[in-house]
N, CA, C and O atoms as a printed pandas DataFrame, in Angstrom:
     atom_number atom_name residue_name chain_id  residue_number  x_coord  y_coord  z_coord
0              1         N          UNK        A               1   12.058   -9.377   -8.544
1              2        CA          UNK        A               1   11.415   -8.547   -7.548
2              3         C          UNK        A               1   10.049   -9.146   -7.239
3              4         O          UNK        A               1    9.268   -9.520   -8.114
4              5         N          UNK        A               2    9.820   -9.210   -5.926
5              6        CA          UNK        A               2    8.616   -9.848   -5.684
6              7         C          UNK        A               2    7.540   -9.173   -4.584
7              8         O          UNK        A               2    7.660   -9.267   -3.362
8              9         N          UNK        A               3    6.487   -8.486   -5.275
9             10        CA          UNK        A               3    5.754   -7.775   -4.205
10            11         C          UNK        A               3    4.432   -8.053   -4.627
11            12         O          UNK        A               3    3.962   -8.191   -5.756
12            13         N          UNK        A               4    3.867   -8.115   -3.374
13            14        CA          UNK        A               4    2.718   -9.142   -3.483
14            15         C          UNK        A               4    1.469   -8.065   -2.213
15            16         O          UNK        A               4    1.924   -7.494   -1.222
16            17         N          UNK        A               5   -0.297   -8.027   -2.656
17            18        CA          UNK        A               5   -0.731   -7.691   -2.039
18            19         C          UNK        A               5   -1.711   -8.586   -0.898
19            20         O          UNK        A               5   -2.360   -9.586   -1.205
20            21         N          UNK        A               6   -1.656   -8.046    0.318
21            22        CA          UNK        A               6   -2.599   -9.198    0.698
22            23         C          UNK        A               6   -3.491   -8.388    1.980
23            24         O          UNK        A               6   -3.066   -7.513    2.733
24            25         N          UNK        A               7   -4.730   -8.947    1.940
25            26        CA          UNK        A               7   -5.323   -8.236    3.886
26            27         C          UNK        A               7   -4.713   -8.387    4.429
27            28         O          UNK        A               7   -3.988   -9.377    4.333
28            29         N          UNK        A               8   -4.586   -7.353    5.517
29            30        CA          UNK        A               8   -3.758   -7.595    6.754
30            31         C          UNK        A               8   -4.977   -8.450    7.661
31            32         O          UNK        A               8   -4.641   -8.719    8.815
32            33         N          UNK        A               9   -5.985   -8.774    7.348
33            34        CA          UNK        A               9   -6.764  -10.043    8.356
34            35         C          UNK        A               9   -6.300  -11.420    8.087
35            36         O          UNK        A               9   -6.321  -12.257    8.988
36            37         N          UNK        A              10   -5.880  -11.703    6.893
37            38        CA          UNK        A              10   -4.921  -12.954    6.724
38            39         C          UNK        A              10   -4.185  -13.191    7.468
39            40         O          UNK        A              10   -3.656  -12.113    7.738
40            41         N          UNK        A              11   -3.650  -14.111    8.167
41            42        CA          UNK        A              11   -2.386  -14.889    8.453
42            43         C          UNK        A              11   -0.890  -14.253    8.089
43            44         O          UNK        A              11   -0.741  -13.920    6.914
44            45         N          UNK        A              12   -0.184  -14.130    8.662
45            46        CA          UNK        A              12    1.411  -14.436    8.266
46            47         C          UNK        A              12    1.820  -15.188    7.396
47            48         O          UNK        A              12    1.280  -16.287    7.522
48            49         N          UNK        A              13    2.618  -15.143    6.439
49            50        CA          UNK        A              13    3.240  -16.306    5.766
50            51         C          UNK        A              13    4.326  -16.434    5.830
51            52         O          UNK        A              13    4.792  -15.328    5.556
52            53         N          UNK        A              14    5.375  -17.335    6.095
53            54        CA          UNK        A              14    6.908  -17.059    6.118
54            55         C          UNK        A              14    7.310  -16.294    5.356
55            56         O          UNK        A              14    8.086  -15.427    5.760
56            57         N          UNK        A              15    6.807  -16.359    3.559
57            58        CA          UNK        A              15    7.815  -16.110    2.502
58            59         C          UNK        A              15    7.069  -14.508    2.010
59            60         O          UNK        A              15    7.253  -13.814    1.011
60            61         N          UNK        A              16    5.998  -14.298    3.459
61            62        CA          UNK        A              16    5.736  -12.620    3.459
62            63         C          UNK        A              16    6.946  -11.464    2.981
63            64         O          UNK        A              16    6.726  -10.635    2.098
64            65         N          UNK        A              17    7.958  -11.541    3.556
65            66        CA          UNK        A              17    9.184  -11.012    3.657
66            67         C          UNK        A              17    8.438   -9.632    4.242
67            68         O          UNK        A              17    7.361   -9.532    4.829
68            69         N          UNK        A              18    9.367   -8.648    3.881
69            70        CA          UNK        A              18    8.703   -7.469    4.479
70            71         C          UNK        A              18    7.799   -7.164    4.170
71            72         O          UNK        A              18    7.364   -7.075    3.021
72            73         N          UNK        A              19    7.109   -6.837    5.568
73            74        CA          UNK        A              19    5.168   -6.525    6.209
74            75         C          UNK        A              19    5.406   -4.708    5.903
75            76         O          UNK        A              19    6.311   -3.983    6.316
76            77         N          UNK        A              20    4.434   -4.432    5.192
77            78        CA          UNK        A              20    4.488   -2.986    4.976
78            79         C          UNK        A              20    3.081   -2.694    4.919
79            80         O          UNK        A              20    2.398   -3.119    3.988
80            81         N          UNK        A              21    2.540   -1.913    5.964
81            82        CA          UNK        A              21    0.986   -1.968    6.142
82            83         C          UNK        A              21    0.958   -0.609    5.346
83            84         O          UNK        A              21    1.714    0.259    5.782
84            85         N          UNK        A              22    0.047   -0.238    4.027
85            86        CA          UNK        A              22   -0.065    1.078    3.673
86            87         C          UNK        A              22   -1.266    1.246    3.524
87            88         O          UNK        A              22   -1.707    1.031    2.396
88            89         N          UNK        A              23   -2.106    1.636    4.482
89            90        CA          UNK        A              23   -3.460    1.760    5.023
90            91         C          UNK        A              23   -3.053    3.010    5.922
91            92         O          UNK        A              23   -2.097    2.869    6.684
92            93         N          UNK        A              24   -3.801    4.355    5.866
93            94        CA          UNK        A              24   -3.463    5.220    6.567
94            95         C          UNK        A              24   -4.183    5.401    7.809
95            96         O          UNK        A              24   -4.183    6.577    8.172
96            97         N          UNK        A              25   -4.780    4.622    8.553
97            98        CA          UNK        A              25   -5.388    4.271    9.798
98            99         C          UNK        A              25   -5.311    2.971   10.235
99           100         O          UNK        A              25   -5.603    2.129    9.385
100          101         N          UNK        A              26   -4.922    2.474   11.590
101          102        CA          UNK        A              26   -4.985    1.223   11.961
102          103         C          UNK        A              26   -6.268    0.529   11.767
103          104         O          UNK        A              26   -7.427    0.924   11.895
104          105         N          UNK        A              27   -5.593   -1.004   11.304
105          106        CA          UNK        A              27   -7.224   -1.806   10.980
106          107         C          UNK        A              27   -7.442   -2.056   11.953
107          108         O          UNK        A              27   -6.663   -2.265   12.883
108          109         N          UNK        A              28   -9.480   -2.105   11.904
109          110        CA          UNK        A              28   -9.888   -2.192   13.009
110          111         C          UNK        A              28   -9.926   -3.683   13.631
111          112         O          UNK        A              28   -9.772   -4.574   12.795
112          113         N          UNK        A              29  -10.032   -3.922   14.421
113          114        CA          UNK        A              29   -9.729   -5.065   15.687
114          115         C          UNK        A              29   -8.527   -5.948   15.313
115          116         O          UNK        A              29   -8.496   -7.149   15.579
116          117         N          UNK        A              30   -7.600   -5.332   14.721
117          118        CA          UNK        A              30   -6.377   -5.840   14.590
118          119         C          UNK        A              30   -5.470   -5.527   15.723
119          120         O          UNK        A              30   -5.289   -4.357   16.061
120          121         N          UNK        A              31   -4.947   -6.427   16.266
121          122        CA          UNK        A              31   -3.972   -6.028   17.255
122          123         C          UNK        A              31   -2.046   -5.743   16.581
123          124         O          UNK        A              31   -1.419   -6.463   15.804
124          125         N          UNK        A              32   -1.697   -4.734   17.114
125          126        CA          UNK        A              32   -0.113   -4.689   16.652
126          127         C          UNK        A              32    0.863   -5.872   16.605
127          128         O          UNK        A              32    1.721   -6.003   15.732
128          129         N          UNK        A              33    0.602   -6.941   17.885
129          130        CA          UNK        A              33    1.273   -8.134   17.923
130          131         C          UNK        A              33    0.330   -9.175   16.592
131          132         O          UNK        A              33    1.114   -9.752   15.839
132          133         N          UNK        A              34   -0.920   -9.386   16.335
133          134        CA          UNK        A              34   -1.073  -10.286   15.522
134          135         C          UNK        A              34   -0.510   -9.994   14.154
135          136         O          UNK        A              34    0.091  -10.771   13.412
136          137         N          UNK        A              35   -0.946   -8.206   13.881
137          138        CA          UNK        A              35   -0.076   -7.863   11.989
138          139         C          UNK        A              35    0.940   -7.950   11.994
139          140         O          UNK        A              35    1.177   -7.540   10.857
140          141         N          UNK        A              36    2.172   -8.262   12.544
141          142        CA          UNK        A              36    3.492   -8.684   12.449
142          143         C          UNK        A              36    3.730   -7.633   11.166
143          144         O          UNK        A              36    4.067   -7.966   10.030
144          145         N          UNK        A              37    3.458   -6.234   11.665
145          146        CA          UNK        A              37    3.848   -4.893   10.677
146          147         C          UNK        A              37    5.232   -4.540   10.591
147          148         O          UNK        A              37    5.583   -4.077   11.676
148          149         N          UNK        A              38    6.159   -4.563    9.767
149          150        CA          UNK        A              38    7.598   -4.155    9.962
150          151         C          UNK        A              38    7.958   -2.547    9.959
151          152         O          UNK        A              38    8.716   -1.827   10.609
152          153         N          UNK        A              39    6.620   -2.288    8.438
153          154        CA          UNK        A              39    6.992   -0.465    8.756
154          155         C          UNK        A              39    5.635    0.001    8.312
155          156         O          UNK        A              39    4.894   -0.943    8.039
156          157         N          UNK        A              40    5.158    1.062    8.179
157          158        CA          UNK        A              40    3.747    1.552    8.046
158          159         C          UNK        A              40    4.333    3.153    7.627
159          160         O          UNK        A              40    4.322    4.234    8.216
160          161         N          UNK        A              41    4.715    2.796    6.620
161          162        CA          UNK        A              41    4.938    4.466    5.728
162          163         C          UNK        A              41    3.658    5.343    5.597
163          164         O          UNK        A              41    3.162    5.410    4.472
164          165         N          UNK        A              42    2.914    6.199    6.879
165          166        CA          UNK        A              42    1.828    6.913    5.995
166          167         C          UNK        A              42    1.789    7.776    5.215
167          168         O          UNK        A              42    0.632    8.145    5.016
168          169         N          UNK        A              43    2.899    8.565    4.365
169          170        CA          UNK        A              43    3.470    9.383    3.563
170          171         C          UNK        A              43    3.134    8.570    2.085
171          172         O          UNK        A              43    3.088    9.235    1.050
172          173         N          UNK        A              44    2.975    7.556    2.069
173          174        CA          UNK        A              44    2.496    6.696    1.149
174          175         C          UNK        A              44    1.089    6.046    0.821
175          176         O          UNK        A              44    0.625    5.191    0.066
176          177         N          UNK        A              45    0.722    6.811    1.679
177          178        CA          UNK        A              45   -1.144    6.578    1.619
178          179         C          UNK        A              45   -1.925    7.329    1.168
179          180         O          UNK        A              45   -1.700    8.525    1.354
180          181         N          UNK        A              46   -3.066    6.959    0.451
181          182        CA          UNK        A              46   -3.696    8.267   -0.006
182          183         C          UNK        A              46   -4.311    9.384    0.621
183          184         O          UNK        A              46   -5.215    9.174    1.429
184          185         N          UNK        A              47   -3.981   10.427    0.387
185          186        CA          UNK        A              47   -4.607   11.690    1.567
186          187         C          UNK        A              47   -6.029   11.412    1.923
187          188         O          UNK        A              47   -6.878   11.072    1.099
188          189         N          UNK        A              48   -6.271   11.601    3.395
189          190        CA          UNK        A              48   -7.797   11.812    3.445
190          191         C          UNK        A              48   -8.824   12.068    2.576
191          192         O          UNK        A              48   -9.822   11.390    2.330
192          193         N          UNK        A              49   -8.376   13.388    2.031
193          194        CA          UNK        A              49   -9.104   13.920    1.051
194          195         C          UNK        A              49   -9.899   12.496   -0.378
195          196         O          UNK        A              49  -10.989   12.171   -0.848
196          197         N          UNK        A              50   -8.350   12.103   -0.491
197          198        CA          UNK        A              50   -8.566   10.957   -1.896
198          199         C          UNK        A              50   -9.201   10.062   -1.506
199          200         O          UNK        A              50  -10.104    9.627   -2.221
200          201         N          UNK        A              51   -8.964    9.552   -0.372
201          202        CA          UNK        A              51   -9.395    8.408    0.170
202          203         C          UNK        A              51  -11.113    8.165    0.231
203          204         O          UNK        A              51  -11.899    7.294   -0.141
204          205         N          UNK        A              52  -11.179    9.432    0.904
205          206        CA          UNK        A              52  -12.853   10.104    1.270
206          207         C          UNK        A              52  -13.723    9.751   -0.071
207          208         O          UNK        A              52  -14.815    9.229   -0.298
208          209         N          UNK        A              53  -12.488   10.402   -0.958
209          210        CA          UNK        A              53  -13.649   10.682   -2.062
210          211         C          UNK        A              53  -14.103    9.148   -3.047
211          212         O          UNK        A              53  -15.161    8.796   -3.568
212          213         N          UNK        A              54  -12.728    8.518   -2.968
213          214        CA          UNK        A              54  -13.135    7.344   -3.881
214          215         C          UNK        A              54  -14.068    6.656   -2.835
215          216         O          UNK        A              54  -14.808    5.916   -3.484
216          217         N          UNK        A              55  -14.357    6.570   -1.532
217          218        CA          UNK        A              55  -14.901    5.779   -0.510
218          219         C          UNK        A              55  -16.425    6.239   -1.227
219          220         O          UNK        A              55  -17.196    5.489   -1.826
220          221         N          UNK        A              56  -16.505    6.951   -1.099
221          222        CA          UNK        A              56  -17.909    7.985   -1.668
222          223         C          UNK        A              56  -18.560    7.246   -3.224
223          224         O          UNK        A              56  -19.767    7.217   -3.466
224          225         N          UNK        A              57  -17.735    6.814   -3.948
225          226        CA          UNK        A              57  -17.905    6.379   -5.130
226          227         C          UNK        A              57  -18.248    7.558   -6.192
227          228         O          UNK        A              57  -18.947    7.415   -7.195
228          229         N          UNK        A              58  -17.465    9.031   -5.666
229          230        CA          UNK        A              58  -17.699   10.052   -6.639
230          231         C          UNK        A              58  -16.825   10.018   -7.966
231          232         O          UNK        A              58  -16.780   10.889   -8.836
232          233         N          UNK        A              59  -16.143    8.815   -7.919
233          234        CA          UNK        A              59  -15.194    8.314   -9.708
234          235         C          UNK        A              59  -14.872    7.106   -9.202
235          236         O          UNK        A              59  -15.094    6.447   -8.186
236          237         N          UNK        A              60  -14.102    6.989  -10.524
237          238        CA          UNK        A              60  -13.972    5.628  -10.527
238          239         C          UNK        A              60  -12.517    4.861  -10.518
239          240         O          UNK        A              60  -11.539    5.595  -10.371
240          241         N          UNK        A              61  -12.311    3.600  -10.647
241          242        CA          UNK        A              61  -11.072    3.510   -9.985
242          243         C          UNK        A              61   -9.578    3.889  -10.517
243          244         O          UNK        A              61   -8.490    4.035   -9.959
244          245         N          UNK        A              62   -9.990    3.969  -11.708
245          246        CA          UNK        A              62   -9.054    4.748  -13.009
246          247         C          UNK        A              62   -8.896    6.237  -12.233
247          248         O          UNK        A              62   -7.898    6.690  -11.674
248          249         N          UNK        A              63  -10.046    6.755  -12.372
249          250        CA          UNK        A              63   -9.787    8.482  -11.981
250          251         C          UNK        A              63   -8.990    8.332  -10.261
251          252         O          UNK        A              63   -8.239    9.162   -9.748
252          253         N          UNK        A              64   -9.321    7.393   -9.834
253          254        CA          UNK        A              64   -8.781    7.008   -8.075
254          255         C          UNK        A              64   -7.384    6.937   -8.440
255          256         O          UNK        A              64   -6.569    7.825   -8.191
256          257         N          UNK        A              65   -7.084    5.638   -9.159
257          258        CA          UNK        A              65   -5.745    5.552   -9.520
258          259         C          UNK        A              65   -4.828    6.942  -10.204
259          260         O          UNK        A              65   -3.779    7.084   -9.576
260          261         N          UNK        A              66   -4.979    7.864  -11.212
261          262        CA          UNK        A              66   -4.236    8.871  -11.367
262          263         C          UNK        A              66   -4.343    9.957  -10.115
263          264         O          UNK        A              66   -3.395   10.436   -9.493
264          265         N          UNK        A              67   -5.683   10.199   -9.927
265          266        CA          UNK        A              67   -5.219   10.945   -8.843
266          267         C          UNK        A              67   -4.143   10.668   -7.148
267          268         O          UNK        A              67   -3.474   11.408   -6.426
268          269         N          UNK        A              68   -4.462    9.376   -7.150
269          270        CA          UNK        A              68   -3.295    8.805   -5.694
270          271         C          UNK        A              68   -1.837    8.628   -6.856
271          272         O          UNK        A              68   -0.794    9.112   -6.417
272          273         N          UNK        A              69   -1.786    8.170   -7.835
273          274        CA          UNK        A              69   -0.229    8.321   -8.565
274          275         C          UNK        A              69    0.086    9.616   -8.384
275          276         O          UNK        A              69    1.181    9.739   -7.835
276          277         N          UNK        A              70   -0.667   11.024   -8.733
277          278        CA          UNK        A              70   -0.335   12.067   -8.303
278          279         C          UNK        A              70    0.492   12.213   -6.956
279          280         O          UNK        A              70    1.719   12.248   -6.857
280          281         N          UNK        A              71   -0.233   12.271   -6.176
281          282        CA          UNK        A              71   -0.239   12.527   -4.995
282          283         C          UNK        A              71    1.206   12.037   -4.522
283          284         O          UNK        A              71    1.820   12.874   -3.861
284          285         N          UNK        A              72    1.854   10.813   -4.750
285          286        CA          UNK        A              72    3.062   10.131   -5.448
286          287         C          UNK        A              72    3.794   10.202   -5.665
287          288         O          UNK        A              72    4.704    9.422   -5.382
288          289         N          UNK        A              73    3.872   11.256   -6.355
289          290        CA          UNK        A              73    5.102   12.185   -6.873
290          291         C          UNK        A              73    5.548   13.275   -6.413
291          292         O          UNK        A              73    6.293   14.049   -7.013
292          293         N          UNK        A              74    4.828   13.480   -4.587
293          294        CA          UNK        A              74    5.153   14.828   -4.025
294          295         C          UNK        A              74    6.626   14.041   -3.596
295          296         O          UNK        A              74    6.886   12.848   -3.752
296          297         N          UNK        A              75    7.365   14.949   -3.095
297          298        CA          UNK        A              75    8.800   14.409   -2.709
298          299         C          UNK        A              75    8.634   13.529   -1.268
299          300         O          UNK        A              75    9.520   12.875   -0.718
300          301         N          UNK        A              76    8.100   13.598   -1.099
301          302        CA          UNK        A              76    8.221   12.962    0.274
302          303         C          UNK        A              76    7.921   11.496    0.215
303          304         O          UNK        A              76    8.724   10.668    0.644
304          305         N          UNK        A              77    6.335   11.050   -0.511
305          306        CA          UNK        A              77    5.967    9.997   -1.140
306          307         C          UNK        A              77    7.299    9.249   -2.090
307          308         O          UNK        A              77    7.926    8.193   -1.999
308          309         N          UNK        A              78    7.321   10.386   -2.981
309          310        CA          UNK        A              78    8.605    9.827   -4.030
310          311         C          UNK        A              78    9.522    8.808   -3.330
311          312         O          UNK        A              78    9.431    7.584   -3.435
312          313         N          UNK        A              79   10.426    9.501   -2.594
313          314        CA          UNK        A              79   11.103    9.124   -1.761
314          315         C          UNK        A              79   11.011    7.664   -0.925
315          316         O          UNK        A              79   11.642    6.616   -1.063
316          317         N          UNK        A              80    9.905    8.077    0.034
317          318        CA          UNK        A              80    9.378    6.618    0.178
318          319         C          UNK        A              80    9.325    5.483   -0.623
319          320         O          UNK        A              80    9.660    4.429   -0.082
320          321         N          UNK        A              81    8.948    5.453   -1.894
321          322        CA          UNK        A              81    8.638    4.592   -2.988
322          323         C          UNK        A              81    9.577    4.395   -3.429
323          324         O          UNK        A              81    9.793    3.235   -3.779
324          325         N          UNK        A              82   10.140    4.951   -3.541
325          326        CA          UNK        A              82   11.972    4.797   -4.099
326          327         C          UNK        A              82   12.895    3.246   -3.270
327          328         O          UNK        A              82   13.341    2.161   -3.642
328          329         N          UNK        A              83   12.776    4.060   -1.959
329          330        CA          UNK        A              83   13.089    3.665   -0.819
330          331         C          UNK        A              83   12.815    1.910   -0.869
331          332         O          UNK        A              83   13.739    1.108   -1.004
332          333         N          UNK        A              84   11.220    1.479   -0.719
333          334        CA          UNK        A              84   10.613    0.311   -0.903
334          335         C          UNK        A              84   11.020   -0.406   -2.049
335          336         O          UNK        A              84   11.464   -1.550   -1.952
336          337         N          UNK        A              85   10.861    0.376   -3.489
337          338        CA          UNK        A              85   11.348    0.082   -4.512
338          339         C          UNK        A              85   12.857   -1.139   -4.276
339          340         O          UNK        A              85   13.019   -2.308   -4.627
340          341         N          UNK        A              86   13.742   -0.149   -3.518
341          342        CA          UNK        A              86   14.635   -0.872   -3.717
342          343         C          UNK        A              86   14.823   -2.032   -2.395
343          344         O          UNK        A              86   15.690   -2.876   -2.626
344          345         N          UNK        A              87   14.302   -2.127   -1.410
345          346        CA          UNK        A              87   14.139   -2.971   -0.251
346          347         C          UNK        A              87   13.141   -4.521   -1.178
347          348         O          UNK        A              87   13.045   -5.664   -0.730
348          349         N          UNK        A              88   12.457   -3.909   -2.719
349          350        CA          UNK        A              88   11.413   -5.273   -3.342
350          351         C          UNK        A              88   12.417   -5.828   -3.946
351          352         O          UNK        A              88   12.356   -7.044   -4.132
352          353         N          UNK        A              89   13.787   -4.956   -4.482
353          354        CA          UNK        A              89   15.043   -5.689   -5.151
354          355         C          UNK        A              89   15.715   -6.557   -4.214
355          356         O          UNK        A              89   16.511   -7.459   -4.475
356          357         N          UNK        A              90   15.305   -6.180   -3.116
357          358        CA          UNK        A              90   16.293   -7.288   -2.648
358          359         C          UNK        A              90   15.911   -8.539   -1.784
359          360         O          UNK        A              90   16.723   -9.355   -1.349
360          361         N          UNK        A              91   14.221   -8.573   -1.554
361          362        CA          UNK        A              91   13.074   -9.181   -1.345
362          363         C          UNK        A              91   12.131   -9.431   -1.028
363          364         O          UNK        A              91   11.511   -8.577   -0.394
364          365         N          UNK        A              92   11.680  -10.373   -1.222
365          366        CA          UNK        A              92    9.742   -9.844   -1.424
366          367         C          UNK        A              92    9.024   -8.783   -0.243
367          368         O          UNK        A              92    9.010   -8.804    0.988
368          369         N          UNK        A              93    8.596   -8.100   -1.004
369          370        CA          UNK        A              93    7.746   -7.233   -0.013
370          371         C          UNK        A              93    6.023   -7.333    0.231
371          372         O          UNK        A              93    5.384   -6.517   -0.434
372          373         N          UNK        A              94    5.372   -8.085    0.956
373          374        CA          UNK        A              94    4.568   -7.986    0.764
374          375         C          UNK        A              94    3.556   -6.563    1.475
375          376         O          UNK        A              94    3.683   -6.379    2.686
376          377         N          UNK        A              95    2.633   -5.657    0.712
377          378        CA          UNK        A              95    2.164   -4.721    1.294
378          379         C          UNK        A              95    0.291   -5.201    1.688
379          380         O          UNK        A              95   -0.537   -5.773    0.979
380          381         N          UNK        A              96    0.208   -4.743    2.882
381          382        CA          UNK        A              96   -0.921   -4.979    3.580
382          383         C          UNK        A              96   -1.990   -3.919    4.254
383          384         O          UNK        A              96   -1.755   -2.920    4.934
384          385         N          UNK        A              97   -3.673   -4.678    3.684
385          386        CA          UNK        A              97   -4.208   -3.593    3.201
386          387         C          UNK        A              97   -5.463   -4.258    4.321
387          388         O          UNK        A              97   -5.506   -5.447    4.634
388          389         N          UNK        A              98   -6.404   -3.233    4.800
389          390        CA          UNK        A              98   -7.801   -3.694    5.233
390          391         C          UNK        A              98   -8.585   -3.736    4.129
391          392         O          UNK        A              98   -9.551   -4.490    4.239
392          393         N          UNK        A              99   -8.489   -3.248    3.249
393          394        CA          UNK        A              99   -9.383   -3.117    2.072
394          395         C          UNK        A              99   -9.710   -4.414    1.551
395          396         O          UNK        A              99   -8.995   -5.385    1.304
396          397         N          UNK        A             100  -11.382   -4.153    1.397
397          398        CA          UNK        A             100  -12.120   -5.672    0.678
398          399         C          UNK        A             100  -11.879   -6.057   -0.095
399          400         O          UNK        A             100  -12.138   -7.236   -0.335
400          401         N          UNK        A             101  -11.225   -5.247   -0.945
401          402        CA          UNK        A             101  -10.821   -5.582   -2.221
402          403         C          UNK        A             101   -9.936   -5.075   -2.885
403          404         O          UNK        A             101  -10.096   -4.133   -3.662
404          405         N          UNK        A             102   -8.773   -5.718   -2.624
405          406        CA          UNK        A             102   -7.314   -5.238   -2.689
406          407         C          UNK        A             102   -7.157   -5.280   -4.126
407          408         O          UNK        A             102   -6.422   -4.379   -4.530
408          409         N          UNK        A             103   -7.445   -5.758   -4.690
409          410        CA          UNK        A             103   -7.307   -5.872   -6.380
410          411         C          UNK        A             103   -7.648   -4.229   -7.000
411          412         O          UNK        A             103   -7.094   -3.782   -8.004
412          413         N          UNK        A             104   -8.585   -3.528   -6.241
413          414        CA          UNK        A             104   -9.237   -2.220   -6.699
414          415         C          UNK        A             104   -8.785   -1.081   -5.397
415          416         O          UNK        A             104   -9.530   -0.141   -5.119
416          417         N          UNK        A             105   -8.055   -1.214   -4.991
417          418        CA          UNK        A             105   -7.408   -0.363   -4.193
418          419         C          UNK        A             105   -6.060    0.303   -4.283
419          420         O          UNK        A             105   -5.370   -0.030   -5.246
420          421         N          UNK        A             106   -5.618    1.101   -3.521
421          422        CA          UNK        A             106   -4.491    1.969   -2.931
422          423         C          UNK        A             106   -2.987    1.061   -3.247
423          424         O          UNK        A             106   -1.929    1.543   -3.651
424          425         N          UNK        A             107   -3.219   -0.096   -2.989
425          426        CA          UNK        A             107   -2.359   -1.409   -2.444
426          427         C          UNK        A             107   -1.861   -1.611   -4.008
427          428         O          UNK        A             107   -0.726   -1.428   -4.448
428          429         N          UNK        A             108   -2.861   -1.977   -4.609
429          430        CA          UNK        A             108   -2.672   -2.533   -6.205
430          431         C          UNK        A             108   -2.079   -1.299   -7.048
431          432         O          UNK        A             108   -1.594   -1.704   -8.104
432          433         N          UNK        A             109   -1.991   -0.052   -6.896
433          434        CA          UNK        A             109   -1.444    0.803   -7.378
434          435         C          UNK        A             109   -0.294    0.871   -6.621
435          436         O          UNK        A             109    0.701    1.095   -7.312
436          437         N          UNK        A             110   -0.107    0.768   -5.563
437          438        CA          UNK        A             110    1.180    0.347   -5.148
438          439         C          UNK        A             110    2.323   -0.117   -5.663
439          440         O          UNK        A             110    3.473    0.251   -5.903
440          441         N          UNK        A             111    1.307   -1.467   -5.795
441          442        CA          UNK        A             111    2.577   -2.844   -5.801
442          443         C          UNK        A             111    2.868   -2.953   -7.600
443          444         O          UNK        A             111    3.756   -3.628   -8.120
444          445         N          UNK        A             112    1.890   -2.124   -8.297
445          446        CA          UNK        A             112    2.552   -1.661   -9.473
446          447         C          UNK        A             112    3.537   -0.901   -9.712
447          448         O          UNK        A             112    4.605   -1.248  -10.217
448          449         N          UNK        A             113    3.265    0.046   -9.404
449          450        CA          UNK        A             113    4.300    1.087   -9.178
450          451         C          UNK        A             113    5.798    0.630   -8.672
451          452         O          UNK        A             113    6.896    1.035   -9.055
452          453         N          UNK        A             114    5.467   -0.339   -7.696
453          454        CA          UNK        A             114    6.636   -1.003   -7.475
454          455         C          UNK        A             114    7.685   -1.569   -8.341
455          456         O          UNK        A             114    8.844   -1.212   -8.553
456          457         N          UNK        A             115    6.771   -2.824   -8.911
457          458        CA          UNK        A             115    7.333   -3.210   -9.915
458          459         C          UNK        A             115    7.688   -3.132  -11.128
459          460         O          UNK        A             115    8.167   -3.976  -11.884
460          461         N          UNK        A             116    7.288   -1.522  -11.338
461          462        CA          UNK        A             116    8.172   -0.834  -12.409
462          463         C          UNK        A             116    9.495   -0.569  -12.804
463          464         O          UNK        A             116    9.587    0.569  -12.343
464          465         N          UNK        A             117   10.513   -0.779  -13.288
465          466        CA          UNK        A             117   11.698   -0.315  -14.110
466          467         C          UNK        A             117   11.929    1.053  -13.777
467          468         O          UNK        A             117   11.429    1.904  -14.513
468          469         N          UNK        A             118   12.762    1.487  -12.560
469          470        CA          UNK        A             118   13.162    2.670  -12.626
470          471         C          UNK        A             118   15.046    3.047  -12.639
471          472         O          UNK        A             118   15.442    4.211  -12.704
């Protein structure tokens, strides 16, 4: 299984495989034809609310991370993740983020979650 995070200001790569933008607002001065986006699940993004708050720096990325895993496990999210889960079995998915720093973001709890054993 191969899922991989990257900016959506980067480039395309062939061996991208599926473009899954999970950013719950379009990036800014990105055009729809340059992100070569395949699907944009926002049911899989962190609520406003979460989003707001880690933006704020009122915790930290641990407390960010359980609370968006929460959020995760509503059925609808579930589902979604499930869904992707099994679209990374069958190849690479890469998910795409505006965030500066995808290593400490939404994305990286993601693409863990992904590659978990379910």
């Amino acid at each position: 299984m191969s899922v991989r995070v990257r900016r959506i200001y980067e480039p395309p790569e062939p061996d991208d495989g599926l473009r899954v933008l999970v950013d719950r607002l379009w990036p800014r001065g990105m055009s729809k034809e340059e992100a070569h986006v395949d699907e944009w699940p926002k049911a899989l993004t962190p609520s406003n609310e979460l989003r707001r708050w880690y933006h704020a720096r009122e915790g930290t990325y641990e407390d960010f991370r359980h609370r968006y895993e929460a959020e995760l496990a509503a059925p609808q999210a579930a589902g979604l993740l499930d869904g992707l889960r099994e679209r990374a079995r069958e190849g690479p998915v890469t998910l795409l983020t505006a965030a500066k720093t995808p290593q400490e973001s939404h994305a990286a709890v993601l693409a863990a979650l992904l590659g978990e054993r379910r």
